[in-house]
C-alpha positions as CSV (number, residue, x, y, z in Angstrom):
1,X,144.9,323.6,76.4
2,X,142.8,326.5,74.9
3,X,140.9,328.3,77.3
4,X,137.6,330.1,76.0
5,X,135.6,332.3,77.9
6,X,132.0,330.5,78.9
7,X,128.8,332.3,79.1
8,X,125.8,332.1,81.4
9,X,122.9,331.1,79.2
10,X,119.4,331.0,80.9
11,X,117.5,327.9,79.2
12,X,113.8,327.7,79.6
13,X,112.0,325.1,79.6
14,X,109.3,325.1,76.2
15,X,112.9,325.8,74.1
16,X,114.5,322.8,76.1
17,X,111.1,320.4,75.6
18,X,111.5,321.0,71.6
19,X,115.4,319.8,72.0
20,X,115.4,317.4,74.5
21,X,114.2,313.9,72.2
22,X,117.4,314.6,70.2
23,X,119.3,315.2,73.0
24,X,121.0,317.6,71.5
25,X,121.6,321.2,72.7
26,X,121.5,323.1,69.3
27,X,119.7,325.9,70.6
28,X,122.3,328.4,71.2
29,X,125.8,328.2,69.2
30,X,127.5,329.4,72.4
31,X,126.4,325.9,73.9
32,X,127.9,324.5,71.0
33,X,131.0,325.7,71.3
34,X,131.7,324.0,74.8
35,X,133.6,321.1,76.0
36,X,131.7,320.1,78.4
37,X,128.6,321.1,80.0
38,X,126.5,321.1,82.8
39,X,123.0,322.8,84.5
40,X,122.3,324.7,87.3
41,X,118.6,323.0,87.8
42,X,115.8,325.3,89.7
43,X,113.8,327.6,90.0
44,X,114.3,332.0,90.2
45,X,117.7,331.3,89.2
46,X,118.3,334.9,88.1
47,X,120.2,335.9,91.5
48,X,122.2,332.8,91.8
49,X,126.6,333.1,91.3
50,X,126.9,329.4,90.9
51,X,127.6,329.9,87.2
52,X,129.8,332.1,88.1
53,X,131.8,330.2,90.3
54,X,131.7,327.7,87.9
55,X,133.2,329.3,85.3
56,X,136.0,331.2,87.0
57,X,137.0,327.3,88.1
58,X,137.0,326.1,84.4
59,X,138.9,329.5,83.5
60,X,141.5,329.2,85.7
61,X,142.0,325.3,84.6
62,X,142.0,325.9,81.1
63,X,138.5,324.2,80.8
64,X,135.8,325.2,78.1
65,X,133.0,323.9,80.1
66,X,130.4,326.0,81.5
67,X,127.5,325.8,84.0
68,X,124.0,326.6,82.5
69,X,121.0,327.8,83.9
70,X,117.7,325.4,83.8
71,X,115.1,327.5,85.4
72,X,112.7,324.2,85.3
73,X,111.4,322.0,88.3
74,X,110.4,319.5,85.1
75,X,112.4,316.2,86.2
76,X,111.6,314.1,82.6
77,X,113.1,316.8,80.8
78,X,116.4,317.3,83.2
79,X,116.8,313.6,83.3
80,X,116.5,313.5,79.4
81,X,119.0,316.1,79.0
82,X,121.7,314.7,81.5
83,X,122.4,311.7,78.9
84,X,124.2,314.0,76.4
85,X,127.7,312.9,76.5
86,X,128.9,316.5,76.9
87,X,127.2,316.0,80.4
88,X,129.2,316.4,83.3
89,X,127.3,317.3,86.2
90,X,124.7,319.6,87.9
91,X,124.1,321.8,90.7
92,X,120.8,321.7,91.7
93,X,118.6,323.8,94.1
94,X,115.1,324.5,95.2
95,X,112.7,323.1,94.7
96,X,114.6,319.9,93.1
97,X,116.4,319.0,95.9
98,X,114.5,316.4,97.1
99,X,112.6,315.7,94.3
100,X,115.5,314.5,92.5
101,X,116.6,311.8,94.6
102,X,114.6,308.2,93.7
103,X,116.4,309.2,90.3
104,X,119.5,308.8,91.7
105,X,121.7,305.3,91.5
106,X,123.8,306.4,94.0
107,X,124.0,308.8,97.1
108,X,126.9,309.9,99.1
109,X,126.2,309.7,103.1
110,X,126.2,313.3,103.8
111,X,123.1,313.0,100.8
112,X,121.3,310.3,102.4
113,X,121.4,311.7,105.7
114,X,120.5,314.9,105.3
115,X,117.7,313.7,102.5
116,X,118.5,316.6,100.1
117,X,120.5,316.3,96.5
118,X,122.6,319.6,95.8
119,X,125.3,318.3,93.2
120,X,124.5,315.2,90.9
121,X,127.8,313.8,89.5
122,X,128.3,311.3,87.3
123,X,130.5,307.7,87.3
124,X,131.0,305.0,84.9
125,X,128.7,301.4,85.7
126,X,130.8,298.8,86.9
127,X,129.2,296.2,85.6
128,X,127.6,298.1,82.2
129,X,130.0,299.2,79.9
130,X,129.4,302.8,78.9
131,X,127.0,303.3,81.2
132,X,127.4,306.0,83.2
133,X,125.6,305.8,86.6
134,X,123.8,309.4,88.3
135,X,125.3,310.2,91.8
136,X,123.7,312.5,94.4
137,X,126.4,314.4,96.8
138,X,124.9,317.1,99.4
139,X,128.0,319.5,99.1
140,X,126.3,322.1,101.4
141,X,127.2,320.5,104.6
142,X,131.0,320.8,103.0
143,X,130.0,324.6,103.2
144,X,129.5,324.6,106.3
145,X,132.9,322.5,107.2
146,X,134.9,324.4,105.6
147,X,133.2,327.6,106.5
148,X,134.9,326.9,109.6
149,X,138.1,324.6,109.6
150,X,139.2,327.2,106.5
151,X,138.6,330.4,109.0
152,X,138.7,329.8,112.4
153,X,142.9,329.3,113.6
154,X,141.7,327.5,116.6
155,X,139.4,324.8,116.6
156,X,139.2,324.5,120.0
157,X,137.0,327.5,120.1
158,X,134.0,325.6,118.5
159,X,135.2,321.4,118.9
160,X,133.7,319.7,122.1
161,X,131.3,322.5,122.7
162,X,127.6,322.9,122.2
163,X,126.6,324.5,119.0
164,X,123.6,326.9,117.9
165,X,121.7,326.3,115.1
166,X,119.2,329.3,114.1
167,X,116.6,328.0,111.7
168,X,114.3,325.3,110.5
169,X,115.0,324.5,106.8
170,X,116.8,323.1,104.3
171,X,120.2,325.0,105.3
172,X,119.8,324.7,109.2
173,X,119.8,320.4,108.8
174,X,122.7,321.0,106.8
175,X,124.6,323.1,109.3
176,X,123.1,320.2,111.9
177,X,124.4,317.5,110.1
178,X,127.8,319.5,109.8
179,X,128.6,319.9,113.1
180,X,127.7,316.9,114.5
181,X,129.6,315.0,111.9
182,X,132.7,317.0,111.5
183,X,132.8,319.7,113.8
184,X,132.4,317.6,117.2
185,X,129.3,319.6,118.9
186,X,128.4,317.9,122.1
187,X,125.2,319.1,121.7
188,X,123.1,321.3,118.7
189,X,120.2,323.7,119.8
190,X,118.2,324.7,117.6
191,X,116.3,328.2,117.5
192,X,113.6,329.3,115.2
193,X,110.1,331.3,115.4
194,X,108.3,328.2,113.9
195,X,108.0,325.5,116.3
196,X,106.6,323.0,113.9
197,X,109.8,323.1,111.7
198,X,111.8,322.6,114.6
199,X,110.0,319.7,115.3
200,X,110.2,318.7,111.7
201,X,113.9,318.3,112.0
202,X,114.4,317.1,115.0
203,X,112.0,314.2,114.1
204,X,114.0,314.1,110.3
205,X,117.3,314.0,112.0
206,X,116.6,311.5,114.5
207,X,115.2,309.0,112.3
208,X,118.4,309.5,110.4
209,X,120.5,308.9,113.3
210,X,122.3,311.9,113.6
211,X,119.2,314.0,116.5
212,X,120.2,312.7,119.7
213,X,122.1,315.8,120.3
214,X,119.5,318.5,119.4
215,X,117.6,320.8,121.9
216,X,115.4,322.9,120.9
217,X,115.7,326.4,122.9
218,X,112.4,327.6,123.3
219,X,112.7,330.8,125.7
220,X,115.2,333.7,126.7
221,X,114.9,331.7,130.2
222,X,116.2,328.5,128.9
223,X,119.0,330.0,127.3
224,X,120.3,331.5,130.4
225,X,120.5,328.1,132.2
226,X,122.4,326.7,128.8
227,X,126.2,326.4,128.5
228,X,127.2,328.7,125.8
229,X,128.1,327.5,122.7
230,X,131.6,327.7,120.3
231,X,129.8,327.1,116.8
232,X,126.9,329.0,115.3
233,X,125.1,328.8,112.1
234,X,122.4,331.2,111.4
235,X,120.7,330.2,108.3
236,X,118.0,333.0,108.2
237,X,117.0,335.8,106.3
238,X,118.7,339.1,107.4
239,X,115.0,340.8,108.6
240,X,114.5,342.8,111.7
241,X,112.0,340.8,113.9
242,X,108.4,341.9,113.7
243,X,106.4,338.9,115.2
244,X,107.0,338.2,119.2
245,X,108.5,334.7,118.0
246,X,111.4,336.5,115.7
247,X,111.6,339.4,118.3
248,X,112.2,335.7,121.1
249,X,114.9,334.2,118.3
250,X,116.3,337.3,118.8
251,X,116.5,337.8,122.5
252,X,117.8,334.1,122.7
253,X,120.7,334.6,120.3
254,X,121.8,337.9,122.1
255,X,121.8,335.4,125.4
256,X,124.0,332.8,123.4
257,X,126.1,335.8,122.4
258,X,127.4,337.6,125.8
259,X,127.8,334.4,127.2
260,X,131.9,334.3,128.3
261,X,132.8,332.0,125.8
262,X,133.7,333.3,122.4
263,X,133.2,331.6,119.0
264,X,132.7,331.6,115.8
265,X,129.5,332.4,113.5
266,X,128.8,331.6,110.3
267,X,126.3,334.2,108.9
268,X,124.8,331.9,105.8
269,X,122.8,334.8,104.7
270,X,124.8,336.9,101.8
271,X,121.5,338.4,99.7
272,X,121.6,341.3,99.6
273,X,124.4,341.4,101.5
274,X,126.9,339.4,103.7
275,X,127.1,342.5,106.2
276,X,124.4,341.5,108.2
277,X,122.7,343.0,111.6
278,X,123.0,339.8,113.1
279,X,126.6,339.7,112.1
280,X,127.1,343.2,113.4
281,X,125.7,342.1,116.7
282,X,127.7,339.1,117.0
283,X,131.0,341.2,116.2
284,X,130.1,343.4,118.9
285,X,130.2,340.5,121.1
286,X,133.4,339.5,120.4
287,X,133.0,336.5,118.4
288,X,134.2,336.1,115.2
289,X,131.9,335.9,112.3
290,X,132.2,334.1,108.4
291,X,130.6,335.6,105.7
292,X,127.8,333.2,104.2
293,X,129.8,333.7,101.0
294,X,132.3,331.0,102.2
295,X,130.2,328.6,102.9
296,X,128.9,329.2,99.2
297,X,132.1,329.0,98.0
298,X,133.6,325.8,99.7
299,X,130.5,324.0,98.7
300,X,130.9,325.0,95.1
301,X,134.6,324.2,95.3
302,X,133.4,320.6,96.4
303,X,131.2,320.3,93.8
304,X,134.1,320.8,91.3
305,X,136.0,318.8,92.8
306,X,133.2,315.8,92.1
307,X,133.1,317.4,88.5
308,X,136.9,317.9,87.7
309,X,138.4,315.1,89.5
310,X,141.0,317.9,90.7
311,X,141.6,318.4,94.9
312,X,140.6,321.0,96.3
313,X,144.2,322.4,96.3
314,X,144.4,322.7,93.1
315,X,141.5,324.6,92.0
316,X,141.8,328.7,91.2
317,X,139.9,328.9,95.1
318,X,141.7,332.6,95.5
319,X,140.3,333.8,92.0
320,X,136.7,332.4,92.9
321,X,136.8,334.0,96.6
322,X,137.7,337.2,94.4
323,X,135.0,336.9,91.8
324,X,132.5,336.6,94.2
325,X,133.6,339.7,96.3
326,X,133.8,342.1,93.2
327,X,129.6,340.5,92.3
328,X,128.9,341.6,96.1
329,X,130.8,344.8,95.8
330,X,129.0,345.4,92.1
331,X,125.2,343.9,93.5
332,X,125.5,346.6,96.7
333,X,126.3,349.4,94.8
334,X,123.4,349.1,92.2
């Protein structure tokens, strides 16, 4: 098998609208020229490595497929363009997420629960030959998984503990779903400056049958009284606090933190930089930390796994984690 070297195209949308009744993606020879393809469907794409992942995946498997950027949140014209047989699958982000999923025929559970679509896949109709059916997967939980059995020798240090959950959206019921599913959390709290999307999940989650578990952590007194946790997941941005509500957030994580059991944190944040001051604090602590750019990368390595049909064993994982590092290493010394 030939490998070619794919290239990140950035499609936008009135070019797309002109090709999309033919189905056919004529616009760029370099399109053309692949085996396969499939979209990376949002919105300010621009900063994103999934392509990049992507690609050094196909690379190192001898694939000419490549990921393509669809900076759209125009659901008729994505759904139109998924029927060309060179098709194989999309990641998709904000603000499609949700959006997506009536459109769906079927959903994995970690998609249904967690009511967000990150990864459409496709598989042939049973019962209509030729078919092929549109399947929602929500690999970011996977992220988070991995993020943790893949770093952390001992699980003991975060299984059959509480866990700490530091935000309110789309990433933070991920992480919750994550660690009540796989990672064995006796109990979740969740911290974040805006009470209202705390309440927002806990309400989501419960209905979904997964909340029981959550408390939400409301003040550096509370903390105190709580048994420390083994897990944490901090899925915000890496700001210092301004408000008195981040500068609390704060106060109650440093609580978590010198508490005299030691875990492990996975720092999602990795824009700008992985390195973060919450990291750096946590460190100090004694607890190991994960760069966000694992869970990234496990969740993109699940994705191709949908995609390829390949285990996870299998895949170039090694060259990706390396790709990645050299973009961080060329993005923080622009």
């Amino acid at each position: 098998m030939t490998t070619t070297t794919t290239t990140t195209v950035t499609i936008t949308p009135p070019l797309l609208q002109q090709q999309a009744p033919a189905l056919q993606l004529s616009f760029d020879p370099r399109i053309q020229n692949l085996t396969k393809h499939g979209f990376l469907f949002g919105k300010k794409l621009a900063a994103s490595m999934s392509p990049l992942l992507h690609d050094v995946v196909y690379q190192g498997l001898g694939l000419n497929w490549g990921q393509l950027r669809l900076d759209s949140d125009d659901m008729d014209l994505f759904l139109n363009l998924v029927q060309d047989p060179k098709f194989y699958g999309a990641s998709v982000t904000m603000p499609n997420k949700v959006a997506i999923i009536p459109h769906l025929d079927y959903l994995t559970p970690e998609c249904r629960d967690v009511g967000a679509c990150n990864t459409l896949f496709l598989r042939d109709d049973p019962n209509t030959p030729g078919r092929r059916l549109l399947c929602g997967a929500n690999t970011d939980v996977i992220g988070v998984r991995e993020s943790f059995v893949q770093n952390v020798p001992n699980a003991d240090v975060y299984e059959n503990c509480p866990a700490l959950v530091v935000g309110g959206g789309g990433a933070a019921r991920s992480a919750v779903y994550a660690l009540h599913k796989y990672l064995q959390a006796t109990k979740i709290y969740l911290v974040n400056r805006d009470s209202n999307e705390v309440e927002a999940v806990m309400k989501e989650c419960k209905e979904r049958g997964y909340g029981d578990k959550l408390v939400y952590v409301e003040s550096v007194e509370q903390a105190e009284r709580l048994e420390g946790p083994g897990a944490i997941v901090a899925c915000i941005p890496d700001f210092a606090p301004v408000t008195e509500s981040e500068k609390t957030v704060r106060k109650i994580i440093e609580v978590m933190l010198v508490k005299d059991h030691k875990g492990a944190m996975l720092e999602m944040c990795y824009n700008p930089s992985p390195f973060t001051a919450l990291g750096a604090i946590a460190e100090k602590e004694g607890w190991q930390v994960i760069l966000g750019t694992e869970a990234m990368i496990w969740q993109g390595i699940e994705q191709d796994k949908y995609w390829t049909g390949l285990d996870a064993s299998e895949l170039p994982v090694a060259q990706v984690k390396e790709a990645i590092a050299a973009r961080l290493a060329e993005l923080s010394n622009a």
